[in-house]
C-alpha positions in Angstrom: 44.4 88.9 7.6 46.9 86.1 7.7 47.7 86.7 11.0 43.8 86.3 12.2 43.6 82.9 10.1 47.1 81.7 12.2 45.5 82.8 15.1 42.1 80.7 14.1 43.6 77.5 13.5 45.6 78.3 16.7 43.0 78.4 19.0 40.8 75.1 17.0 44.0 73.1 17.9 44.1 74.2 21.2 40.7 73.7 21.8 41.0 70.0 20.2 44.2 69.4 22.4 42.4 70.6 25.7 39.2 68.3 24.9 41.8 65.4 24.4 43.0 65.9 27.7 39.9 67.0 29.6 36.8 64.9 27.7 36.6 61.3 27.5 33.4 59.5 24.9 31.9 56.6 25.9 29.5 55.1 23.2 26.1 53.1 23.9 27.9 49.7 23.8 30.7 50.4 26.1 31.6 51.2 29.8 34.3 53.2 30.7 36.7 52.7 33.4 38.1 56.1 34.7 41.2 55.5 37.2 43.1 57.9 39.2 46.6 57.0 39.5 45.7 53.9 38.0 43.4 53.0 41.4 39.9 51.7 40.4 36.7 52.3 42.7 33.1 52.0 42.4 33.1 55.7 41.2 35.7 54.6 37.9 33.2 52.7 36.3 30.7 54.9 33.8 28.6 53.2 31.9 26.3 56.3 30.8 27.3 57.7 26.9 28.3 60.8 25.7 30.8 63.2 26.6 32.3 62.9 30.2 34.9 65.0 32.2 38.8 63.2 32.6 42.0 65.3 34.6 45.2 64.9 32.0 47.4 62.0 32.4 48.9 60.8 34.4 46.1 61.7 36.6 43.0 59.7 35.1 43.3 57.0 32.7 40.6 56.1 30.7 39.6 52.0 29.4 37.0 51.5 27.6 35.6 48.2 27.2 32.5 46.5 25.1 29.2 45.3 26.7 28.6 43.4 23.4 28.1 39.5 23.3 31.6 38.4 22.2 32.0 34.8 20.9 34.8 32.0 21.6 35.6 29.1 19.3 37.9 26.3 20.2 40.1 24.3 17.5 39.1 20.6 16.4 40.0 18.0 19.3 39.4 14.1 19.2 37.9 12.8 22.0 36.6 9.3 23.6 33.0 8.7 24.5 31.9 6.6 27.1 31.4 3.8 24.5 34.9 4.4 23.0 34.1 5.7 20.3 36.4 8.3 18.7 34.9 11.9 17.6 36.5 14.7 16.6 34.7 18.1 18.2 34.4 21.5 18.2 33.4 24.0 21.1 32.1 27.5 21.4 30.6 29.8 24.3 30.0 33.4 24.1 30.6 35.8 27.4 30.5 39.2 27.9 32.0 41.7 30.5 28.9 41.1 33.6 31.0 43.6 36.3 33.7 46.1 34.6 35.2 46.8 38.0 36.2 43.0 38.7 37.2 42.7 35.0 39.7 45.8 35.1 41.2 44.3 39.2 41.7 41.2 37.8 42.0 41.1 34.0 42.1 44.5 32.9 42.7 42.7 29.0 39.8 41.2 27.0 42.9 39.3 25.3 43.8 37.7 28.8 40.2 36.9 29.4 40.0 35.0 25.9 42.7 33.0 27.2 41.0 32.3 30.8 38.3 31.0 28.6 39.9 28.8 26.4 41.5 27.1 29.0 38.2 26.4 30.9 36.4 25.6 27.4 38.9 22.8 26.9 37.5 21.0 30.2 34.0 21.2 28.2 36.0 18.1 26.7 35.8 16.0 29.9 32.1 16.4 29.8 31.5 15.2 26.6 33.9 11.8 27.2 31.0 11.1 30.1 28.5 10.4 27.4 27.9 7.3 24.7 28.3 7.9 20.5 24.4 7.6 20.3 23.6 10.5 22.9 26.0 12.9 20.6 24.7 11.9 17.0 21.1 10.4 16.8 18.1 10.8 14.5 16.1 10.3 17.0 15.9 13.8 19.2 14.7 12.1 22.3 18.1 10.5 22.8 20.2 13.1 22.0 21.9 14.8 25.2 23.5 18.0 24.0 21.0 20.2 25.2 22.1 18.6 28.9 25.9 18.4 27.9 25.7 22.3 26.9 23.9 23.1 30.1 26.1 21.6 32.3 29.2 22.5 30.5 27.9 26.5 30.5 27.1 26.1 34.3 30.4 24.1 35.0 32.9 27.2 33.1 30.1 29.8 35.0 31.1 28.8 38.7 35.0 28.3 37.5 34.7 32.2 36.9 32.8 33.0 39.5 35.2 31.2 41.9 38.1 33.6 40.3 36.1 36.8 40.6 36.7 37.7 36.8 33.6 39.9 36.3 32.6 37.6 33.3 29.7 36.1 31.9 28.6 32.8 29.8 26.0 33.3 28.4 26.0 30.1 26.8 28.4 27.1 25.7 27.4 24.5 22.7 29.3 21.9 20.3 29.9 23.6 17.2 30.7 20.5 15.3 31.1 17.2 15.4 33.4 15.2 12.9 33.7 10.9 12.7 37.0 9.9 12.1 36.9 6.7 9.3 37.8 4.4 12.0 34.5 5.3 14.2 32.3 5.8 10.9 32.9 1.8 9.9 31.8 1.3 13.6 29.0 3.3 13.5 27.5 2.2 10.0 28.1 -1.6 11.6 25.7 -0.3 14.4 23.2 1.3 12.1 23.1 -1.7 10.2 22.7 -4.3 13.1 19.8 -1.9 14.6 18.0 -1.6 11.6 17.7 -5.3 11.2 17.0 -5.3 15.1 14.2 -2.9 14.1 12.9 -5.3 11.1 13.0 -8.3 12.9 10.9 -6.5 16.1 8.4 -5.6 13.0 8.4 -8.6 11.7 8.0 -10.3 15.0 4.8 -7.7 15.9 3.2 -8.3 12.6 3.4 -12.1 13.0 2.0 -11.8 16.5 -1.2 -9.6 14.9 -1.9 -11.7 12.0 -1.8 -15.0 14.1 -4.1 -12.8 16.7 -6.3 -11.3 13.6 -6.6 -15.2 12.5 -7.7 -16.1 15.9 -10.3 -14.0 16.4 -11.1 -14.6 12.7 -11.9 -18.8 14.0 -13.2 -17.8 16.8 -16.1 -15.5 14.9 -16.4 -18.1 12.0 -16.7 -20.8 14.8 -19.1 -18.6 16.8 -21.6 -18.0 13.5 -21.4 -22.0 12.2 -22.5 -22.4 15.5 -25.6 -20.1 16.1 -26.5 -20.7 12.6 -26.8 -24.4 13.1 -28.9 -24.1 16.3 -31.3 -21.8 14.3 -30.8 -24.2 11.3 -31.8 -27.3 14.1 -34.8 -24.9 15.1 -36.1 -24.4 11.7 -35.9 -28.3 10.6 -37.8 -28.8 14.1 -40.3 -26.6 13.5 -40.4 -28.1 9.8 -40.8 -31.2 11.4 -43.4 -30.2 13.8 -45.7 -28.6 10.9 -44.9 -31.4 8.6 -46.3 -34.1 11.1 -49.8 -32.1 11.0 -49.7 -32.4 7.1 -49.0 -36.0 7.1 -51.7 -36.5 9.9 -54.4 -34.7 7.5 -52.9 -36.6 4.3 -53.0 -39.7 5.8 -56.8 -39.6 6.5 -56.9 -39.4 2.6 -54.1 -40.0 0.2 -55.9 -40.0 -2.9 -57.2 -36.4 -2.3 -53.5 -35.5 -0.9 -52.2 -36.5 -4.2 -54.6 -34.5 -6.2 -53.7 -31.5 -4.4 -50.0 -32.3 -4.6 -50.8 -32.3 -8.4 -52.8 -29.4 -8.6 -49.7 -27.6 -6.4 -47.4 -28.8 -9.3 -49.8 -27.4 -12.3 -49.5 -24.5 -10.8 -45.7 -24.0 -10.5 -45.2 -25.3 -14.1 -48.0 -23.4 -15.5 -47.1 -19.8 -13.4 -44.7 -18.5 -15.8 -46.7 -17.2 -19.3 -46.4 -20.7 -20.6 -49.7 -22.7 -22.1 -50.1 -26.5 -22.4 -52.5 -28.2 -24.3 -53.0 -31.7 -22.2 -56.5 -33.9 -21.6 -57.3 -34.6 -18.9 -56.9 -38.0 -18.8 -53.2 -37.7 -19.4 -52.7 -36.0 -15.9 -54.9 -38.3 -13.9 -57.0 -35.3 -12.5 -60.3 -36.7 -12.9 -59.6 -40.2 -11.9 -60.6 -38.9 -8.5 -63.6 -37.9 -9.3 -64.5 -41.1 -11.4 -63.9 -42.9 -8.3 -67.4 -44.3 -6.3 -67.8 -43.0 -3.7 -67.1 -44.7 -0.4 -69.8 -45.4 2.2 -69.4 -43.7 5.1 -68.2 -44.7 8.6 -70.0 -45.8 11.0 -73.2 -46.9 8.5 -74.5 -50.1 7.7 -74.9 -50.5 4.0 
């Protein structure tokens, strides 16, 4: 019975010694590069997972490598702008493996191709000195550049890599942070200071400019309105006029009976609001009129 149990565990580590030599894994985010006598072709490259078939070493050799995004950070550098101003920055990018079989030629280490891409990530620097404070840190989006700085930085490190035939990738390269040393932030708050009161005396400026235009137009109405209401007032006293000439020519054939009705037109004002009055008649003059003789007419002989 002991013998059959040696015997078992016998043949499991044979078994797991012969897979180790003969079977290779390659999982769903890596590719596998399978050399014979350490010679890469086309063929070496298997990108497909699960189990796969491997000769013992020497014969194949098997590297795996990730397809994964990786990400890069620089360290803190200061910097000049084109302005001269002084900032302290940060860089990234992030890369992958595009072509294993270039990769494995030429760098064959993800450690060496870190370091390939530090070295090109520090010329990101150069870019950034080509550009003023104000494109770099702004509240106003508009005139912020990074999205063009990151673009051309990422397409600048691209073709460096392309050039070298490394088999990598950028998928993209951006400023991680950006830091004002104390010498740049007295500059800067000067600026902000002398652009806001830039800004307030533009507003100031503008708002004088509309409420000397609002006035204007406000004379030029006003003057406009005095002066079509006087015409019409000039109308209405010439019309006045005109009727009142008739009157006069009617009154002035009698006056006596213009007066009565001038007093009979004032009885009524002073007696049209619920208010009696006890007077004669003689106290108002009314019937002096008719007390009058009459006068012989024109035209007949008396």
């Amino acid at each position: 019975m002991k013998n059959a149990f040696t015997i078992l565990v016998g043949c499991l580590l044979a078994v797991a010694i012969l897979s180790r030599m003969f079977l290779y894994q390659v999982r769903y985010d890596q590719v596998a590069i399978r050399t014979l006598f350490d010679r890469a072709d086309a063929e070496s490259v298997e990108e497909t997972p699960g189990l796969k078939w491997r000769l013992p070493w020497p014969m194949h050799q098997v590297t795996h490598y990730s397809k994964r995004l990786q990400l890069l950070e620089d360290r803190l550098e200061e910097l000049q702008t084109a302005d001269g101003k002084s900032v302290i920055v940060r860089t990234y990018l992030t890369w992958r493996i595009a072509d294993p079989l270039k990769f494995y030629v030429t760098l064959k280490d993800p450690a060496e191709a870190r370091r390939q891409l530090s070295s090109r990530l520090r010329e990101v620097r150069g870019i950034l000195s080509g550009y003023r404070l104000d494109q770099l840190v702004n509240q106003d989006r508009d005139t912020l550049a990074l999205d063009t700085i990151e673009r051309e930085a990422r397409d600048g490190v691209q073709q460096s890599l392309d050039d070298a035939g490394y088999g990598l990738e950028v998928e993209s390269v951006g400023i991680y942070r950006i830091i004002l040393p104390e010498s740049t932030t007295g500059k800067v708050f000067e600026t902000m200071i002398a652009t806001r009161e830039r800004l307030a005396d533009e507003a100031l400026q503008e708002g004088q400019a509309q409420a000397s235009a609002i006035r204007s137009d406000a004379e030029s109405a006003r003057d406009r309105i005095l002066a079509f209401a006087e015409r019409r007032a000039q109308a209405i006293r010439s019309q006045g006029d005109r009727e009142a000439s008739r009157e006069y020519d009617a009154f002035a054939r009698n006056e006596e009976f213009a007066i009565f009705i001038r007093r009979l037109e004032a009885l009524e004002k002073m007696l049209g609001h619920n208010t009696t009055f006890v007077l004669s008649a003689e106290s108002l003059g009314i019937l002096d009129w008719f007390r009058q003789p009459a006068k012989p007419d024109a035209g007949k002989t008396p």
